[in-house]
Residue frames as qw, qx, qy, qz and C-alpha x, y, z in Angstrom:
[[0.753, 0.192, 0.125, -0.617, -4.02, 19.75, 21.64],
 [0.491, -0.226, 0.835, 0.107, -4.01, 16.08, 20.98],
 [0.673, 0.365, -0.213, -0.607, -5.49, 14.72, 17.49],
 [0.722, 0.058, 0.648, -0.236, -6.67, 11.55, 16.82],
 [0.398, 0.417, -0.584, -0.572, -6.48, 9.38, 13.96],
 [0.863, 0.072, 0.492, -0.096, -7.76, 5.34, 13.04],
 [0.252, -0.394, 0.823, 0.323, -5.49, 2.93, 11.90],
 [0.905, 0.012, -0.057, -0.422, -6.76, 0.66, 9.14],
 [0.685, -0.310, 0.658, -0.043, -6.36, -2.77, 9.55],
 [0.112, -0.111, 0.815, 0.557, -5.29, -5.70, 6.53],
 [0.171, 0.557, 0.809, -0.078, -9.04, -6.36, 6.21],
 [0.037, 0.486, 0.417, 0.767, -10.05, -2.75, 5.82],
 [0.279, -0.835, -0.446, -0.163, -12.04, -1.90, 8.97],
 [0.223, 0.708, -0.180, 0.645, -10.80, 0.67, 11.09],
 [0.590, -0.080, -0.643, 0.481, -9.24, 0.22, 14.67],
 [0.404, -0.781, -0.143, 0.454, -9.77, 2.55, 17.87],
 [0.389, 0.882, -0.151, 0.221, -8.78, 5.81, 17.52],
 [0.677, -0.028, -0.189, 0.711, -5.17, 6.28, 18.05],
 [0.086, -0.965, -0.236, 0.077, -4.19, 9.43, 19.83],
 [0.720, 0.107, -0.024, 0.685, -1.01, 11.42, 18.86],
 [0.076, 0.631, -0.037, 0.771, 0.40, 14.65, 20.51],
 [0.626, -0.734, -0.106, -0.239, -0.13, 13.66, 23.75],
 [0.716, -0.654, 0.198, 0.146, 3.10, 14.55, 25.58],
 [0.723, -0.204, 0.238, 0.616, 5.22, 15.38, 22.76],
 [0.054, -0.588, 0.137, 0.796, 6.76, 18.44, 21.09],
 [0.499, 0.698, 0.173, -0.484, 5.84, 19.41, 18.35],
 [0.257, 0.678, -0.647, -0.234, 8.96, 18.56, 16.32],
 [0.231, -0.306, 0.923, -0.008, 8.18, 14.98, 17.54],
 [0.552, 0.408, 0.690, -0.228, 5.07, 14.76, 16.39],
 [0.652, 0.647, -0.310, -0.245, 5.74, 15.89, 12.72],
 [0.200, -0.467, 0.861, 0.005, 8.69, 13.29, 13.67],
 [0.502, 0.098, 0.813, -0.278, 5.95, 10.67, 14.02],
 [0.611, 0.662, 0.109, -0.420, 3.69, 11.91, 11.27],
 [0.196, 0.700, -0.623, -0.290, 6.68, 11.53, 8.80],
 [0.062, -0.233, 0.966, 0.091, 7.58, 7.98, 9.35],
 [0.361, 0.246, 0.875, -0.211, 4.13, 7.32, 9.09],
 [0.553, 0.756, -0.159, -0.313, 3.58, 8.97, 5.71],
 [0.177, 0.585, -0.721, -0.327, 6.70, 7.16, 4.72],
 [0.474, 0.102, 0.851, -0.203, 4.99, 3.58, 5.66],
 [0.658, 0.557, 0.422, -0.280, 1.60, 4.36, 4.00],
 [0.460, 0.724, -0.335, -0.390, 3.81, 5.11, 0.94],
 [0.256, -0.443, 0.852, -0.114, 5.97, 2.45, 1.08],
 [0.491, 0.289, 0.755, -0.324, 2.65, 0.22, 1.04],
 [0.553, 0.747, 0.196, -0.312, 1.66, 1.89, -1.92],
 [0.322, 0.669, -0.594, -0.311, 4.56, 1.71, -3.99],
 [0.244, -0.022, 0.965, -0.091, 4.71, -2.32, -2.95],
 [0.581, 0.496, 0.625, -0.160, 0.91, -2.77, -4.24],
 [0.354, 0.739, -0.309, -0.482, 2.15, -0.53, -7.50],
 [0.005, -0.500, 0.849, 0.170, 4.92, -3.44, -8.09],
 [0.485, 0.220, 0.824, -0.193, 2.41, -6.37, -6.97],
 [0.620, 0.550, 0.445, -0.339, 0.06, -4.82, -9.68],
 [0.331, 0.749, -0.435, -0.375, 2.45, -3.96, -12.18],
 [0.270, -0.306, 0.913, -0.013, 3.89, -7.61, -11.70],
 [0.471, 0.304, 0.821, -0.108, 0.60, -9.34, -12.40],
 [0.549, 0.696, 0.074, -0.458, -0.31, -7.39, -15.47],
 [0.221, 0.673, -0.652, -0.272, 2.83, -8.71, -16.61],
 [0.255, -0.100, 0.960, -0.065, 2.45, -11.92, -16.13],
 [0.599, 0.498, 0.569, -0.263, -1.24, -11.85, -17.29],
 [0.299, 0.808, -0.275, -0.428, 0.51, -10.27, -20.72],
 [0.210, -0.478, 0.847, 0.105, 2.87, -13.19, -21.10],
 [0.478, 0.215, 0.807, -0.272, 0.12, -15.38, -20.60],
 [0.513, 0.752, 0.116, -0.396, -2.09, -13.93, -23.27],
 [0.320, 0.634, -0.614, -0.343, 0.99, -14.13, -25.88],
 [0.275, -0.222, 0.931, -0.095, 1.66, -17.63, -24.78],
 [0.527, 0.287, 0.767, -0.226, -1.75, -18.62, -25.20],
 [0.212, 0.808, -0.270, -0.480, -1.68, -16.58, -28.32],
 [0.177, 0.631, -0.741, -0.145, 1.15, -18.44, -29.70],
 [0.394, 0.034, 0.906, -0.152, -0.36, -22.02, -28.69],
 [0.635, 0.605, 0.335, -0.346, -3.61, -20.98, -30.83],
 [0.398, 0.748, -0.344, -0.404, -1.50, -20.19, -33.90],
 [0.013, -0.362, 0.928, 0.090, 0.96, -23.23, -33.78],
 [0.447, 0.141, 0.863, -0.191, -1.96, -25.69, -33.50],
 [0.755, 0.481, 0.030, -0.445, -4.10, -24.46, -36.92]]
C-alpha cells in the first residue's frame, strides 16, 4: 500500500502529494522515512541555533545600550 505525504515548501505552502512505497520494500521505505526525519531535524536544530544566536545578540545589544545610557549621565 502506497502512502502519501506533502512536502512543505520555504514559503510554507504545501506541494503535490508525494507518494512513497511505491515499489519498495519495506526496509527501504523506513530507509527513506529515516533520512527524512533526520533532515526535518536537522532544520530544526539549525533554526534552534539561528534563534538562540539572535537572542544573543539582541542581549549584547541591550547591555551595550545599557552601558551607553549610564556613561552619558
Amino acid at each position: 500500500m502506497a502512502m502519501e505525504y506533502k512536502k512543505r515548501s520555504e514559503d510554507g505552502s504545501l506541494s503535490e502529494p508525494v507518494k512513497i512505497g511505491t515499489g519498495l520494500k519495506l526496509d527501504e521505505q523506513v530507509a527513506s522515512l529515516g533520512e527524512q526525519l533526520a533532515q526535518e531535524k536537522i532544520k530544526g536544530i539549525q533554526k534552534d541555533l539561528l534563534i538562540n544566536s539572535l537572542g544573543e545578540t539582541v542581549t549584547q545589544l541591550k547591555l551595550e545600550v545599557m552601558s551607553l545610557k549610564g556613561g552619558g549621565a
